[in-house]
MILUMFI-600779 format. One record per residue (C-alpha): residue in one letter; x, y, z. Coordinates in steps of 0.05 Angstrom, whole numbers, plus 5000, padded with zeros to 4 digits. Each point is the difference from the previous one (the first is absolute). Last residue first. Layout:
<recs>
aXYZ
...
</recs>
This chain:
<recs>
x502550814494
x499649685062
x494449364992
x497749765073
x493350425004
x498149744925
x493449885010
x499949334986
x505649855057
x494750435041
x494949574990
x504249345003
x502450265065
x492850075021
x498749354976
x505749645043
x497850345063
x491849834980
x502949234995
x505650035060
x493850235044
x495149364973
x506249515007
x500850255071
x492549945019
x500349284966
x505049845036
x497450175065
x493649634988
x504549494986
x502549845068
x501050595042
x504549585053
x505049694935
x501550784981
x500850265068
x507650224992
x499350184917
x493150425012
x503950395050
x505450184951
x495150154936
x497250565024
x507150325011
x500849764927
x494050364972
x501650655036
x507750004965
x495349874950
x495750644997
x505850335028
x504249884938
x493950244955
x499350615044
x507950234974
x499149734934
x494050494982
x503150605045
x505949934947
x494949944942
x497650615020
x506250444988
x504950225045
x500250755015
x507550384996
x502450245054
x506349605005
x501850494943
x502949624943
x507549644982
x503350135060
x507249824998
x501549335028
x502349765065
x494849545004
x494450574985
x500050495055
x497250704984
x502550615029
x498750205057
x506549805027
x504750174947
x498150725003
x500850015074
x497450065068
x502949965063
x496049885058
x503749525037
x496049495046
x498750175075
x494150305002
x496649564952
x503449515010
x497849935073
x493350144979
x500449364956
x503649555050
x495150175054
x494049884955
x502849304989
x502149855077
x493150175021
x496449634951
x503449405014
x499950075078
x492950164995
x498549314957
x504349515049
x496450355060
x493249904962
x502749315001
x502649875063
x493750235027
x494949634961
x499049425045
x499150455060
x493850224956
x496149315015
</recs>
């Protein structure tokens, strides 16, 4: 049952081996100089307007788990798609029901204002 495995974990250690090996070998090998220019802040090729160490504000982290929370809801919705005429309408309704309380807590937090940058 493990023989099966073998050109996978193979495949896998080959990967990881060639990716750590490419970042110690920059390391070591990679130039080391330094500059003004460098550390400095990269905006397009603009001049930097703020400190890229500035903190973002809530509403940032607000949007940011919102577009999991649905990026979520369509990798849910995928599966559901490819066996939709085997689950019948009990599957259906269980996707209906998920979309509803997904749909209402966007309506919560479009009532909240979490989308709204002032």
């Amino acid at each position: 049952m493990l023989g099966a495995y073998v050109p996978l974990i193979v495949m896998i250690l080959i990967g990881v081996i060639f990716g750590v090996s490419n970042i110690v070998l920059a390391e070591w090998l990679g130039p080391r100089r330094s500059t003004r220019a460098k550390l400095s802040t990269y905006e397009s090729g603009m001049e930097p307007v703020k400190s890229a160490r500035e903190r973002f504000t809530v509403k940032f982290y607000l949007v940011a788990m919102m577009f999991i929370l649905f990026d979520i809801e369509i990798i849910f919705m995928y599966p559901w798609a490819v066996q939709f005429r085997e689950l019948g309408m009990y599957g259906f309704t269980a996707m209906i029901l998920f979309m509803v309380l997904l749909f209402a807590g966007y309506l919560y937090v479009v009532k909240k204002g979490a989308l709204k940058w002032d």
